[in-house]
BALO-842153 format. One record per residue (C-alpha): residue number from 1; residue in one letter; y, x, z. Coordinates in nm, 4 decimals, decimal comma, always signed. Example, Ala and Ser with C-alpha at 12.3 -4.5 7.8 and 13.67 -1.06 7.14 Angstrom:
<recs>
+-----+------+----------+----------+----------+
! pos ! code !       c2 !       c1 !       c3 !
+-----+------+----------+----------+----------+
!   1 !    a !  -0,4500 !  +1,2300 !  +0,7800 !
!   2 !    s !  -0,1060 !  +1,3670 !  +0,7140 !
+-----+------+----------+----------+----------+
</recs>
This chain:
<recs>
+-----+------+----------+----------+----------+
! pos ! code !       c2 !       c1 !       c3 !
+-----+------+----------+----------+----------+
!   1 !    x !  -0,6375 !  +1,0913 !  -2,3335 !
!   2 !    x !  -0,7962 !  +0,9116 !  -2,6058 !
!   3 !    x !  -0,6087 !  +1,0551 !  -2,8868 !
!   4 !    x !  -0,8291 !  +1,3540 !  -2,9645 !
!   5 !    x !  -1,1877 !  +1,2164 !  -2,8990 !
!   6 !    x !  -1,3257 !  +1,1749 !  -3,2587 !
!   7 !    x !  -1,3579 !  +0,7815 !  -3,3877 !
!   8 !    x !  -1,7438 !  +0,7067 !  -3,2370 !
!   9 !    x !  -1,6431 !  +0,8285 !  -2,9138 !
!  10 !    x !  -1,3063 !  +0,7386 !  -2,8954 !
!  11 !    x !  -1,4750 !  +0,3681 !  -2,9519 !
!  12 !    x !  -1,7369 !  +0,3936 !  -2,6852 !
!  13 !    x !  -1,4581 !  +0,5086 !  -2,4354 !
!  14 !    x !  -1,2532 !  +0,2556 !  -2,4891 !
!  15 !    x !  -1,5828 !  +0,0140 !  -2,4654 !
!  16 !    x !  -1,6388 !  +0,1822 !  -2,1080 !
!  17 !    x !  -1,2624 !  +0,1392 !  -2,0492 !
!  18 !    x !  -1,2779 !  -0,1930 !  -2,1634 !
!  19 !    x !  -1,5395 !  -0,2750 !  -1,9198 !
!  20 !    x !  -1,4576 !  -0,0717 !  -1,6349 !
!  21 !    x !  -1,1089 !  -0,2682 !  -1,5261 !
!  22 !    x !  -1,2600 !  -0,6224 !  -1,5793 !
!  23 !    x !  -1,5263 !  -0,5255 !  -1,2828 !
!  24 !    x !  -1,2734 !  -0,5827 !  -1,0328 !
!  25 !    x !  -1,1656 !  -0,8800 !  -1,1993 !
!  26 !    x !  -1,5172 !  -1,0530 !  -1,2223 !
!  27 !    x !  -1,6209 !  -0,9296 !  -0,8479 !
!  28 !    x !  -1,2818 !  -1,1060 !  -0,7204 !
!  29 !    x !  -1,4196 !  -1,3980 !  -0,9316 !
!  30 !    x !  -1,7300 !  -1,4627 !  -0,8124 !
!  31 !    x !  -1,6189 !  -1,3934 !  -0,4523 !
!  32 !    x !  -1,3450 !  -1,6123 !  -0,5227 !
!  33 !    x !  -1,6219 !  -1,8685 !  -0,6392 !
!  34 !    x !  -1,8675 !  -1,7894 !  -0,3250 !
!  35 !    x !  -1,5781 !  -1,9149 !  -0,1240 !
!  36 !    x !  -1,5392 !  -2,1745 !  -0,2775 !
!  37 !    x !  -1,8927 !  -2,3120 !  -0,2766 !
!  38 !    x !  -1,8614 !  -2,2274 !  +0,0680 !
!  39 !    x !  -1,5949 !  -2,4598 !  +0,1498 !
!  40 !    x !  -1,7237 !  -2,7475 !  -0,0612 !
!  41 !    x !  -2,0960 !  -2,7273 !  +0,1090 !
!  42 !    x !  -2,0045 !  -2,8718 !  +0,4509 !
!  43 !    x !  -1,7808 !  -3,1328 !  +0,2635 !
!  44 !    x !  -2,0810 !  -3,2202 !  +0,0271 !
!  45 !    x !  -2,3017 !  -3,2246 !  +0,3483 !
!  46 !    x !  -2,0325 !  -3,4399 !  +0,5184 !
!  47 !    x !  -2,0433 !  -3,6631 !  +0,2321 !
!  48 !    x !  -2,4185 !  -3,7137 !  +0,2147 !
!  49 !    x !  -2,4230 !  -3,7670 !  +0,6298 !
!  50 !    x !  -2,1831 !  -4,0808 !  +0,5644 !
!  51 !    x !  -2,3908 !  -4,2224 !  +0,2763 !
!  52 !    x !  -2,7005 !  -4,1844 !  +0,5062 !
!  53 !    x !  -2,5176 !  -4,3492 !  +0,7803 !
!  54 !    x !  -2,3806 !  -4,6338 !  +0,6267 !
!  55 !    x !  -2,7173 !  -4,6884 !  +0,4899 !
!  56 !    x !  -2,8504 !  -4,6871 !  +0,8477 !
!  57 !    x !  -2,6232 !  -4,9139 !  +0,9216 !
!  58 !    x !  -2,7116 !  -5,1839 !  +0,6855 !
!  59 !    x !  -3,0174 !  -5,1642 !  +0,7506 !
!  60 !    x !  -3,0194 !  -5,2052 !  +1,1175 !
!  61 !    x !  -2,7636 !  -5,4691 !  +1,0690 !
!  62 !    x !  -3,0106 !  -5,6843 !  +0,8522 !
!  63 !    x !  -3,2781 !  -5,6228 !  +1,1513 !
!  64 !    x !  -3,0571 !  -5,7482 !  +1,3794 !
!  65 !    x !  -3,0433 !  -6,0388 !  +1,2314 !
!  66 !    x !  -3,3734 !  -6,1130 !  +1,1310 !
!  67 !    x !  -3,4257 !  -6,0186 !  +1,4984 !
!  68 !    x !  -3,1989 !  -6,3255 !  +1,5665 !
!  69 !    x !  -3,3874 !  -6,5553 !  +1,3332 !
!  70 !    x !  -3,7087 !  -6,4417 !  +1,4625 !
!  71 !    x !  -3,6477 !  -6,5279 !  +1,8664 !
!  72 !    x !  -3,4941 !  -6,8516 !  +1,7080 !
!  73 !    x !  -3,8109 !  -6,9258 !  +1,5240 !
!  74 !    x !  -4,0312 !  -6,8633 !  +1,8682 !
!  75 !    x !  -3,7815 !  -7,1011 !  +2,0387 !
!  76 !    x !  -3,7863 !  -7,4034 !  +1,7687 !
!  77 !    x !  -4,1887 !  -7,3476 !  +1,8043 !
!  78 !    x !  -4,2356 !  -7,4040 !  +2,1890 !
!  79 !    x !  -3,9743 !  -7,6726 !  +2,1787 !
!  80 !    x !  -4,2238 !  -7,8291 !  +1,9007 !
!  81 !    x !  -4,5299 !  -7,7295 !  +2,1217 !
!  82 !    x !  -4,3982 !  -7,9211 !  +2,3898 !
!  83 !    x !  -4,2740 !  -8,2063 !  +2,2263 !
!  84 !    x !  -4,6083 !  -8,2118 !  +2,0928 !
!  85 !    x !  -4,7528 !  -8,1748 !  +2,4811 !
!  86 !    x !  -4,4478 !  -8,5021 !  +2,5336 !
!  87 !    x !  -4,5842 !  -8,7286 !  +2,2973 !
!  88 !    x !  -4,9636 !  -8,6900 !  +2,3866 !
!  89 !    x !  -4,8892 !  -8,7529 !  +2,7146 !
!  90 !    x !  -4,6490 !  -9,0343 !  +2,6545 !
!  91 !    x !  -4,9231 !  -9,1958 !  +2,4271 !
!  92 !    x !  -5,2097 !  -9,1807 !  +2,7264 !
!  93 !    x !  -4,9531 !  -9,3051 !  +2,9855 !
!  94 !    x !  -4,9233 !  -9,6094 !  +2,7681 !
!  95 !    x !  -5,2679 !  -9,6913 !  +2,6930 !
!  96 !    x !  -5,2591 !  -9,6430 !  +3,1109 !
!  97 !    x !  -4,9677 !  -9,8805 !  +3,1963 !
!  98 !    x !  -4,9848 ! -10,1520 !  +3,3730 !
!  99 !    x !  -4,7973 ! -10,3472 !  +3,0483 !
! 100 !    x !  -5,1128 ! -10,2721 !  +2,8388 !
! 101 !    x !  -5,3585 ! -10,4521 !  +3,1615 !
! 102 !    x !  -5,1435 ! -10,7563 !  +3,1465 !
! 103 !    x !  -5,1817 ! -10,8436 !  +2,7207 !
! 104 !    x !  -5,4581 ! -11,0420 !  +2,6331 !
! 105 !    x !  -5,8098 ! -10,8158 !  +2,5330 !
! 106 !    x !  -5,7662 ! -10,8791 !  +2,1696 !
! 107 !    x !  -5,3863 ! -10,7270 !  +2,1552 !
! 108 !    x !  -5,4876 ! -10,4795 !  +2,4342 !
! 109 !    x !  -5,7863 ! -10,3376 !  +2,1628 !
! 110 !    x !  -5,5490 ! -10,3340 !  +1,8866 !
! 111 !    x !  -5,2608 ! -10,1607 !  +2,0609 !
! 112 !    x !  -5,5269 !  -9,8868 !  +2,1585 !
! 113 !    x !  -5,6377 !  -9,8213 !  +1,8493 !
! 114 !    x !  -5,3143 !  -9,7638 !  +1,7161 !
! 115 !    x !  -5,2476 !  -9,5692 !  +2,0285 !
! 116 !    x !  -5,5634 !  -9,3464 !  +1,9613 !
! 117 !    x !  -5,4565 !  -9,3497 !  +1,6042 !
! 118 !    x !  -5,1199 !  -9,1811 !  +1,6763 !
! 119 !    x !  -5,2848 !  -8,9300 !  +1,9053 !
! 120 !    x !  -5,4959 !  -8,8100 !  +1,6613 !
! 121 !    x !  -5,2634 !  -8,7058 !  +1,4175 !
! 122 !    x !  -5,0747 !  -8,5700 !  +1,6957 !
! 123 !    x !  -5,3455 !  -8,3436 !  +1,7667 !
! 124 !    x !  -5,3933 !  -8,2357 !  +1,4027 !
! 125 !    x !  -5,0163 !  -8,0354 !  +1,4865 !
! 126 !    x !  -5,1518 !  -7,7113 !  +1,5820 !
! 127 !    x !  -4,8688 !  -7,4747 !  +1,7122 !
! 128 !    x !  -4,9302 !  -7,1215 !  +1,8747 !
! 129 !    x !  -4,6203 !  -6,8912 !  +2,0050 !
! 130 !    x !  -4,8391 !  -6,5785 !  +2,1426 !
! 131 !    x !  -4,6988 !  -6,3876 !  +2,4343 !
! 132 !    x !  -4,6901 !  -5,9960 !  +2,4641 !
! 133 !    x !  -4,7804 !  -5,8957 !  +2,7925 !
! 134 !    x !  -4,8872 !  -5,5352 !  +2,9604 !
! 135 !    x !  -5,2030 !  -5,5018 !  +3,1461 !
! 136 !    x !  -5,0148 !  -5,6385 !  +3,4850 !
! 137 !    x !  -4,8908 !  -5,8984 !  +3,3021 !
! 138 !    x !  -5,2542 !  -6,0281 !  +3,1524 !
! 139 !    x !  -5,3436 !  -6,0021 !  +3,5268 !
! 140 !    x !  -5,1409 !  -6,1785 !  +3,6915 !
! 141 !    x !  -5,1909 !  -6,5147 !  +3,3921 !
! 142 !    x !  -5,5880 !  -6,4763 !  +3,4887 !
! 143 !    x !  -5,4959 !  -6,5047 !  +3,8381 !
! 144 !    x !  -5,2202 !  -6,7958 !  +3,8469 !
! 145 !    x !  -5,4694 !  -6,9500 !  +3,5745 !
! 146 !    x !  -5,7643 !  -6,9770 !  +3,8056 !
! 147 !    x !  -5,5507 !  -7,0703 !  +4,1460 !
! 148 !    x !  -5,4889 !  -7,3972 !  +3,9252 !
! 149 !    x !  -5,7983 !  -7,4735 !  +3,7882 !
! 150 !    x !  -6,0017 !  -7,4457 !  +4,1338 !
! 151 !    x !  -5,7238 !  -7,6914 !  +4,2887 !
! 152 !    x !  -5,8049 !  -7,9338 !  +3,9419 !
! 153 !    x !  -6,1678 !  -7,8514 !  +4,0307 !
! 154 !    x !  -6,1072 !  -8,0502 !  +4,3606 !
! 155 !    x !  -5,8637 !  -8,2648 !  +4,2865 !
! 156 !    x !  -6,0906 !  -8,5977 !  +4,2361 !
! 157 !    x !  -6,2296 !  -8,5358 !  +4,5832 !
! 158 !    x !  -5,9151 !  -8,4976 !  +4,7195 !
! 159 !    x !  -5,5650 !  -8,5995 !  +4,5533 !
! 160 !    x !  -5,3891 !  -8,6175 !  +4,8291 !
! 161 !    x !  -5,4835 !  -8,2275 !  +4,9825 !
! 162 !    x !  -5,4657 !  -8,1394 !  +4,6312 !
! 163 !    x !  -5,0974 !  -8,2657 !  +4,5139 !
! 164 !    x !  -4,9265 !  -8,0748 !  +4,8626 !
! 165 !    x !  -5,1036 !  -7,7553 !  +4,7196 !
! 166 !    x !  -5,0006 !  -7,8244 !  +4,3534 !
! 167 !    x !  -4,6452 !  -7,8874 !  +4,5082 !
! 168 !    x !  -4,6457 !  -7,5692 !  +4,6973 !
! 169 !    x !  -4,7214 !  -7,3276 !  +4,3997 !
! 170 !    x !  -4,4869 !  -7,5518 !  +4,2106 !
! 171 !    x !  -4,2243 !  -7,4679 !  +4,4578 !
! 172 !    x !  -4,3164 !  -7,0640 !  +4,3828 !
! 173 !    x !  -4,1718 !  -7,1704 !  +4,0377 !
! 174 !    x !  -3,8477 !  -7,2895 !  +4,1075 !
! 175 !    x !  -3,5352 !  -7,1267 !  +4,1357 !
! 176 !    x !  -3,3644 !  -7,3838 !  +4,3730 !
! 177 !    x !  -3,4607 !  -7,4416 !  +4,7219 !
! 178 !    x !  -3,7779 !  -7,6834 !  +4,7060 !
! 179 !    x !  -3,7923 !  -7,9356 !  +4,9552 !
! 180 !    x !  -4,1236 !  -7,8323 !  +5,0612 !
! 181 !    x !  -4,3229 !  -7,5141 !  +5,1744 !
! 182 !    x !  -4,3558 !  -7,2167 !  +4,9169 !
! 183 !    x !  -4,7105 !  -7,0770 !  +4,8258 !
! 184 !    x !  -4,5750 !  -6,6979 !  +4,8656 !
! 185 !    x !  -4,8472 !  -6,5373 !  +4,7337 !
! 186 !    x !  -4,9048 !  -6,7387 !  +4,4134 !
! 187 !    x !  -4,4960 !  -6,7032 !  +4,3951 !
! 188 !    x !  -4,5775 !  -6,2687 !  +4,3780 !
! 189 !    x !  -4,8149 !  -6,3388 !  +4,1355 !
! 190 !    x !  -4,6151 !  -6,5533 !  +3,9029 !
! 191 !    x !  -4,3299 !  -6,3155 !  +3,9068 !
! 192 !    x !  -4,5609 !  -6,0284 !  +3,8009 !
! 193 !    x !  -4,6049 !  -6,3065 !  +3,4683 !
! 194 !    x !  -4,4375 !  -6,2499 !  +3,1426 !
! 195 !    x !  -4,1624 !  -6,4627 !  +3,1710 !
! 196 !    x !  -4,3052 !  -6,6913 !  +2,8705 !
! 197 !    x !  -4,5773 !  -6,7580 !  +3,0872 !
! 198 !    x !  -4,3898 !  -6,8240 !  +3,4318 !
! 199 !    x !  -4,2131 !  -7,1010 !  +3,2125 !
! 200 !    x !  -4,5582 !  -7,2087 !  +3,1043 !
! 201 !    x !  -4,7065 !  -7,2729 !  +3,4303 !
! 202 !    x !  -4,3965 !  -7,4584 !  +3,5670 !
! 203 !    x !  -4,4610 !  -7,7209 !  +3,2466 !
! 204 !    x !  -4,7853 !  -7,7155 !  +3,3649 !
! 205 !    x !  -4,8046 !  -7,7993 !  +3,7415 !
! 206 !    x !  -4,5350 !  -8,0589 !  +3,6492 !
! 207 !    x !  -4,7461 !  -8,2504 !  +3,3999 !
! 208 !    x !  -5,0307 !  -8,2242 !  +3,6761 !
! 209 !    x !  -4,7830 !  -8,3884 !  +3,9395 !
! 210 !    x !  -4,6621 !  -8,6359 !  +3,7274 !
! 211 !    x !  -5,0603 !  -8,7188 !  +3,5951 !
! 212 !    x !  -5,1336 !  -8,7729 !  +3,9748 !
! 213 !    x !  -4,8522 !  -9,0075 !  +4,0619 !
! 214 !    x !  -4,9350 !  -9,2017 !  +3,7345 !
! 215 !    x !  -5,3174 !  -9,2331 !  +3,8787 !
! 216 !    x !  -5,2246 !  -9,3223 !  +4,1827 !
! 217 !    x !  -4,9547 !  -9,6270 !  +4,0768 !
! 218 !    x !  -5,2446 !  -9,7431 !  +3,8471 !
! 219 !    x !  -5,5048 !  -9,7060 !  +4,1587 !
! 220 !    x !  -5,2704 !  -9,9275 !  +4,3246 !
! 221 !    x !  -5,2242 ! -10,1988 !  +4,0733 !
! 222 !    x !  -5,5762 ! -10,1938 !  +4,0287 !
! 223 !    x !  -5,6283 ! -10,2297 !  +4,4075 !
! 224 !    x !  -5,3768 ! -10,5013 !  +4,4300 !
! 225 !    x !  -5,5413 ! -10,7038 !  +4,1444 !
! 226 !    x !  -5,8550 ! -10,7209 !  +4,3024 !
! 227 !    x !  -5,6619 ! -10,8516 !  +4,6203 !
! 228 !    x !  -5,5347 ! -11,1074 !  +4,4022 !
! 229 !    x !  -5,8371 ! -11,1864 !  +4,2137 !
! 230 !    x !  -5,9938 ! -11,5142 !  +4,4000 !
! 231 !    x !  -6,3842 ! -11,4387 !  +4,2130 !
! 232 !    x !  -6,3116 ! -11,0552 !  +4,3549 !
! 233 !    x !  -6,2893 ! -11,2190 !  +4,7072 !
! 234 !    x !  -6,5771 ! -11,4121 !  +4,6527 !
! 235 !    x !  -6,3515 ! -11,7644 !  +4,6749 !
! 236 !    x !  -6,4195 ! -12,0325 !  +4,4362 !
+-----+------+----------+----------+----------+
</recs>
């Protein structure tokens, strides 16, 4: 068909020509590359999802264990707070003892000043594990708090009305069956504690009991010296 157009337009057909078949060529291309984009965007999204998930992962791993090494620091802390609660009250049951009454006054004086030497640096060991509690829970501390401190309140005037009440709510604290009546109410309240504080109060009435007992041996020994004590009975 070409062979008759003159040169120019023989050129510019064949230019149109030219251009004309490669059209279906380029659309079947690009189509041909839309499908394939296509097909590689949900693997490239895939891909990405992974990444983001194993970097998730790591992450919450490493919280997990710093989670770990957190509750173990809280734990190594109260067992240092009480040890620290041990040794204070280890110290004042030996400057109580009947051991220390018996030494001569000039030992007795020195012992106690290394005694109240010890103490004091003891007491320079300041260690605080804080307890998150709820509203309920900040409640029901203020309440168990003050049920104690009004039996300590009367506990000079009466130790022995005051120990069978301190045993009762101790009882509220125990797991095991106590060998003597349970204070039910104080037991509702306790439970409503956090359970950092339940263990708290437990240490506490126990060091109260065991304060009492220790007054009342050295009551006794103190009673029982007199007895013996021939210028106490008024003997020559």
């Amino acid at each position: 068909m070409l062979g008759n157009v003159p040169g120019a337009q023989r050129h510019f057909a064949e230019q149109l020509t030219a251009l004309d078949e490669p059209a279906d060529t380029l659309s079947i291309m690009a189509q041909a590359k839309i499908h394939a984009k296509m097909n590689e965007a949900p693997c490239g999204k895939f891909s990405r999802t992974l990444s983001m998930a194993d970097r998730s992962g790591r992450l919450l791993e490493s919280l997990d264990q710093l989670e770990i090494r957190v509750e173990a620091l809280r734990e190594a802390a109260s067992a240092m707070e009480q040890e620290r609660e041990c040794i204070l009250e280890m110290i004042q049951s030996i400057q109580n003892s009947q051991e220390m009454r018996n030494i001569c006054a000039g030992e007795r004086e020195e012992l106690n000043l290394t005694a109240n030497r010890l103490m004091g640096r003891a007491l320079t060991v300041e260690i605080s594990v804080g307890t998150i509690r709820n509203c309920q829970q900040e409640e029901a501390l203020r309440k168990a708090t003050s049920i104690i401190d009004e039996i300590v309140k009367k506990l000079l005037d009466d130790m022995e009305a005051s120990r069978n009440q301190l045993k009762a709510l101790h009882a509220a604290c125990v797991t095991e069956a106590p060998p003597v009546p349970i204070d039910q109410k104080f037991q509702a309240i306790v439970i409503s504690c956090a359970l950092e504080d339940q263990k708290k109060i437990k240490q506490r009435l126990e060091t109260l009991l065991r304060n009492i007992e220790n007054s009342e041996k050295n009551i006794k020994i103190m009673d029982h010296q007199k007895l013996e004590d021939p210028k106490a009975n008024g003997t020559q």
